[in-house]
Residue frames as qw, qx, qy, qz and C-alpha x, y, z in Angstrom:
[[0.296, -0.839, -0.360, -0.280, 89.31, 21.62, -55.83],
 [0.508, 0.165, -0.532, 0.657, 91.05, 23.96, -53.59],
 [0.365, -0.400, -0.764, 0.352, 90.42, 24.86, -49.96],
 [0.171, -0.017, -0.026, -0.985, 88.99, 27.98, -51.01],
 [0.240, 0.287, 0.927, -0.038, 85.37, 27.71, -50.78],
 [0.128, 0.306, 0.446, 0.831, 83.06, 29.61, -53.33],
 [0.231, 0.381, 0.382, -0.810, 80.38, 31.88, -52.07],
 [0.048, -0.164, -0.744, -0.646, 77.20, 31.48, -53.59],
 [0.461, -0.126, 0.147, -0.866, 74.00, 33.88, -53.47],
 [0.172, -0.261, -0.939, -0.144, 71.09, 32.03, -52.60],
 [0.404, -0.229, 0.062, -0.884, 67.87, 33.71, -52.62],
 [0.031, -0.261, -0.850, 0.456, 64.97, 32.13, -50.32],
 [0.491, -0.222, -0.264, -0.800, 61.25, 32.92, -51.28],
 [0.488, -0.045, 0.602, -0.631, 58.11, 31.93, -49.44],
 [0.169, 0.094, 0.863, 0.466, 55.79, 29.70, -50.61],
 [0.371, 0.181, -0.158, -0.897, 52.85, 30.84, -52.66],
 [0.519, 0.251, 0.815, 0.056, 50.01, 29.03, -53.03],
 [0.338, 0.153, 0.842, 0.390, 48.73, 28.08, -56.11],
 [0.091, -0.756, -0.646, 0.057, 44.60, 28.80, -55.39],
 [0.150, -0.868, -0.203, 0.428, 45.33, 31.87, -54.33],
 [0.186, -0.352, 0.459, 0.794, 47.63, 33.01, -57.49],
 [0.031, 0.411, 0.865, 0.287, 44.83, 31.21, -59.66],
 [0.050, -0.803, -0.573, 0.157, 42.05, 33.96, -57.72],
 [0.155, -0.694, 0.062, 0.700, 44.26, 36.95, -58.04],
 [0.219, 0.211, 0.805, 0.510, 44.33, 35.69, -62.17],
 [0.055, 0.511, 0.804, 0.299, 40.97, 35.93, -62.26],
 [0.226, -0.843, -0.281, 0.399, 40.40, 38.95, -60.45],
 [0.119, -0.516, 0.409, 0.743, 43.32, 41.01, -62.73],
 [0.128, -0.121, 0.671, 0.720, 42.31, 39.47, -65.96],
 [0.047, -0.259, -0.699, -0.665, 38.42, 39.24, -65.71],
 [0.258, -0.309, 0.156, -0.902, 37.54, 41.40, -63.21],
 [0.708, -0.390, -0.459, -0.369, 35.91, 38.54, -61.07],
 [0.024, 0.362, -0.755, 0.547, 36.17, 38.75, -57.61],
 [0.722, -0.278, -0.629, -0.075, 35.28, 36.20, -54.96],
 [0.464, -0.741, 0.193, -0.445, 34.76, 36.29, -51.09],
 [0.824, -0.016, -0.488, 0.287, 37.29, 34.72, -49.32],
 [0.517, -0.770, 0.282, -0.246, 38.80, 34.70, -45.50],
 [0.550, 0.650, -0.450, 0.269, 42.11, 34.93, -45.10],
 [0.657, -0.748, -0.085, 0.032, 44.45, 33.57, -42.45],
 [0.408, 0.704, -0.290, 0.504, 47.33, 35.65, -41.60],
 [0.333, 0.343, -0.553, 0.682, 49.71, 35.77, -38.67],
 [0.060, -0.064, -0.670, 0.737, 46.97, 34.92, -36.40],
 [0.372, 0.465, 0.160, -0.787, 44.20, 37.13, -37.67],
 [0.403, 0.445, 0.777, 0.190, 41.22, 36.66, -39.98],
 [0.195, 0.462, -0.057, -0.863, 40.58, 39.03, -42.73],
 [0.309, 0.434, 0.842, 0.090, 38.00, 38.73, -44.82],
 [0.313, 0.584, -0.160, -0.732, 36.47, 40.68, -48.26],
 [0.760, 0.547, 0.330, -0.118, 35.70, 40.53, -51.30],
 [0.747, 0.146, 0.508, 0.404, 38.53, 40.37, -54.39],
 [0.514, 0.801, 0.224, -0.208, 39.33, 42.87, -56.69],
 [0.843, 0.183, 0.120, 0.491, 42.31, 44.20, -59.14],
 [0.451, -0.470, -0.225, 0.725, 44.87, 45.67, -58.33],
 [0.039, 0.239, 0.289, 0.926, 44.41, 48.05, -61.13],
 [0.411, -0.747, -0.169, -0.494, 40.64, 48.87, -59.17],
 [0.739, -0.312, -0.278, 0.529, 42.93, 49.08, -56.12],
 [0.442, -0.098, 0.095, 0.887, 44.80, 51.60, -57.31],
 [0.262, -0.512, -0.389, -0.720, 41.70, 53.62, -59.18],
 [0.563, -0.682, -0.452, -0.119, 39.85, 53.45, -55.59],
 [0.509, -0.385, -0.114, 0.761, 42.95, 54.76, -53.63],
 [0.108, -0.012, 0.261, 0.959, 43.00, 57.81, -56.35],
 [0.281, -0.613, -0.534, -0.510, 38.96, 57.96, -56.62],
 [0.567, -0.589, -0.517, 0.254, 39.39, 58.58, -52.71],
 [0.402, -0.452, 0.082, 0.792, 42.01, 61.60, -52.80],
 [0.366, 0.523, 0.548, 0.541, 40.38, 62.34, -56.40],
 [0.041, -0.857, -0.500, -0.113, 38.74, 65.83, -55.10],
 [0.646, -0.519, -0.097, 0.551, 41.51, 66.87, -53.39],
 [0.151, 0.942, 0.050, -0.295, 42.52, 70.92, -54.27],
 [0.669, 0.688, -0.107, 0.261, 45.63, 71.72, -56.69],
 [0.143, 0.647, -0.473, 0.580, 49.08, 71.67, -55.16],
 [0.654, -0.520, 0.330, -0.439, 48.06, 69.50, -52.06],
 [0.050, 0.246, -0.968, -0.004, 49.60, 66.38, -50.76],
 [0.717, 0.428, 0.397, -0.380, 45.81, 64.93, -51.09],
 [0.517, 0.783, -0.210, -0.276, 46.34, 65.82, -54.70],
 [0.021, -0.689, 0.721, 0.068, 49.83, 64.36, -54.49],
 [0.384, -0.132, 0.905, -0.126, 48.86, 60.93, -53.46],
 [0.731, 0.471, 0.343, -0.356, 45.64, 60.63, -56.15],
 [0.472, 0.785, -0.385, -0.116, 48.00, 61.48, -58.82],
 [0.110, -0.590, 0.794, -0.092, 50.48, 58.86, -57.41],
 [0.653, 0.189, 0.611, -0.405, 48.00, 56.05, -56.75],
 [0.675, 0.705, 0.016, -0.217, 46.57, 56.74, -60.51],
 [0.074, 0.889, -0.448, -0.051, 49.58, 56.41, -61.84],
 [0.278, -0.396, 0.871, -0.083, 51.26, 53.67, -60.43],
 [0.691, 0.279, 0.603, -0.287, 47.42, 51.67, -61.17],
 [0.525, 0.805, -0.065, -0.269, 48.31, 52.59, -64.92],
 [0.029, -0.704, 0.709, -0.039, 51.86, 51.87, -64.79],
 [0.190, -0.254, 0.928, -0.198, 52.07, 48.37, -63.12],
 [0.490, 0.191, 0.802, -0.285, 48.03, 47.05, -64.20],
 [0.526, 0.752, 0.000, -0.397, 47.65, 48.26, -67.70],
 [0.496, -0.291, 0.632, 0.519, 49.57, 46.01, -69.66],
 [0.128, 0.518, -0.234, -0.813, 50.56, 47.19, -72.92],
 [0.556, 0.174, -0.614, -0.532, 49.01, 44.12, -75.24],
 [0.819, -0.195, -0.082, -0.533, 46.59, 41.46, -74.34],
 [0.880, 0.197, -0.408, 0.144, 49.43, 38.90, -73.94],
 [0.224, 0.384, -0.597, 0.668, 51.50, 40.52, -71.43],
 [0.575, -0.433, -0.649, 0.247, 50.89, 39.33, -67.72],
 [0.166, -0.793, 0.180, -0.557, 50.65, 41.61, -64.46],
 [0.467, 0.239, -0.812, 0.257, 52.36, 40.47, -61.61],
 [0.686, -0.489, -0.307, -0.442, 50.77, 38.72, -58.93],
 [0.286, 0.187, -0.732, 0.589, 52.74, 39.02, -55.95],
 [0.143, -0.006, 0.552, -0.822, 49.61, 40.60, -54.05],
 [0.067, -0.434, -0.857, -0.269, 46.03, 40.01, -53.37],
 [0.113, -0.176, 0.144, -0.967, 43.74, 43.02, -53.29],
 [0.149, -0.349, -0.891, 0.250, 40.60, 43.34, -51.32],
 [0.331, -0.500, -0.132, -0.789, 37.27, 45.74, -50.86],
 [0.723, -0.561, -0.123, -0.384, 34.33, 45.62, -48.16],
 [0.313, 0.239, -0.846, 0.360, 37.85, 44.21, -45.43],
 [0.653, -0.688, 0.172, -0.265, 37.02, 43.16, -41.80],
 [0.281, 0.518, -0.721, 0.364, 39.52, 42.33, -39.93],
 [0.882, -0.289, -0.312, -0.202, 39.36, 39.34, -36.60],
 [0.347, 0.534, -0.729, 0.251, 41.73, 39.00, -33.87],
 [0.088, 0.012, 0.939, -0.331, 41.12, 35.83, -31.32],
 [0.061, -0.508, -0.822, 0.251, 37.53, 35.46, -29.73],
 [0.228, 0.494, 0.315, -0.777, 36.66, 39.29, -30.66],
 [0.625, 0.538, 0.550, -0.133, 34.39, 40.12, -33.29],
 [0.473, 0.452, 0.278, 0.703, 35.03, 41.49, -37.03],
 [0.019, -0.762, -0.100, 0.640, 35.82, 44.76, -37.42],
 [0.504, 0.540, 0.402, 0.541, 34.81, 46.02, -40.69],
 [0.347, -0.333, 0.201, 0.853, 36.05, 49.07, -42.46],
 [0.463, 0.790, 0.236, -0.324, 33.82, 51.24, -44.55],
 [0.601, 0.702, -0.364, 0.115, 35.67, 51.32, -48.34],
 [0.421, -0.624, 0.636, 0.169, 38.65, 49.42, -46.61],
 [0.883, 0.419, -0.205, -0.046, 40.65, 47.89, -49.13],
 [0.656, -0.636, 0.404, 0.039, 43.79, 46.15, -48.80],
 [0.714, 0.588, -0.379, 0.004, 46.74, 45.18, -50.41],
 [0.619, -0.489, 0.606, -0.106, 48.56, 41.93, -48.88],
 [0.263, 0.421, -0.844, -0.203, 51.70, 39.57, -50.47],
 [0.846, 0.038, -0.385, -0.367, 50.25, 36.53, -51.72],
 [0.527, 0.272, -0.751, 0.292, 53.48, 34.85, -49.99],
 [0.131, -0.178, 0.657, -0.721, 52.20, 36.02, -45.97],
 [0.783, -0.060, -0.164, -0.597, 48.94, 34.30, -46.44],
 [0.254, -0.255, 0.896, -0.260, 49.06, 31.25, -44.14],
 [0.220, 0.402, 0.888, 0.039, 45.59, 29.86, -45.36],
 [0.155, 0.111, -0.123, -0.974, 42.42, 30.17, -46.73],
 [0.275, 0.302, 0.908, 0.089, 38.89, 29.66, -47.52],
 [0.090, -0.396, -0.509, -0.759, 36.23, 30.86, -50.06],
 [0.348, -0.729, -0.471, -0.355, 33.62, 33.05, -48.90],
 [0.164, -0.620, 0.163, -0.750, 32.86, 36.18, -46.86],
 [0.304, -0.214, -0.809, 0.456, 33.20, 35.46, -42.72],
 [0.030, -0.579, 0.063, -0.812, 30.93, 37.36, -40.43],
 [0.179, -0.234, 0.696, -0.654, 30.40, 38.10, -36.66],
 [0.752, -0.092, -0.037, -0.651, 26.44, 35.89, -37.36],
 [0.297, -0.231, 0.923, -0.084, 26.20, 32.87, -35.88]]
């Protein structure tokens, strides 16, 4: 061996849980979503499941009206696209990847204040930044 030493990449992923690859599954492949509250860097978010391919269709149903030539227009057409591209897989065997987990109806929670929900807020958040979780839908009712 000589007193060179070799350089070697070494990539460094988060961990992913399991449960939560297992819901995003089921949500991409059979269009079941589940309420579930999320803890993230502090904060509680909380919704309801869906796939990313209706992720993407809801982002582009939102800009959908939008006039020829506009950056409205631009972004529906991008959205669409991408939901086609990346959740439409080309035979029944091929997988979609599940790096993210997509949400509808969000609210969001930071400390002691109350949810703040979002009309149509949806969200799209790596599976890896998810510190915890639990099933079902939080709200501000005691």
């Amino acid at each position: 061996m000589s007193e060179q030493s070799e350089m070697t990449n070494v990539f460094a992923s988060k961990m992913r849980d399991a449960d939560l690859n297992f819901i995003a599954n089921i949500a991409s492949k059979l269009g079941v979503g589940l309420g579930v509250t999320l803890f993230v860097k502090g904060a509680l978010v909380t919704g309801n499941t869906i796939s990313g391919k209706e992720y993407y269709e809801k982002i582009a149903e939102f800009f959908g009206d939008a006039q020829e030539g506009t950056v409205e227009q631009a972004i529906a057409n991008y959205f669409k696209r991408t939901g086609e591209a990346y959740y439409t897989p080309e035979d029944d065997d091929a997988s979609v990847p599940l790096n993210f987990l997509h949400l509808k109806d969000v609210a969001f929670r930071l400390g002691s204040e109350k949810f703040s929900h979002h009309k149509n807020g949806l969200l799209r958040i790596k599976i890896e930044e998810i510190d915890g979780f639990m099933l079902g839908i939080s709200s501000n009712e005691e």
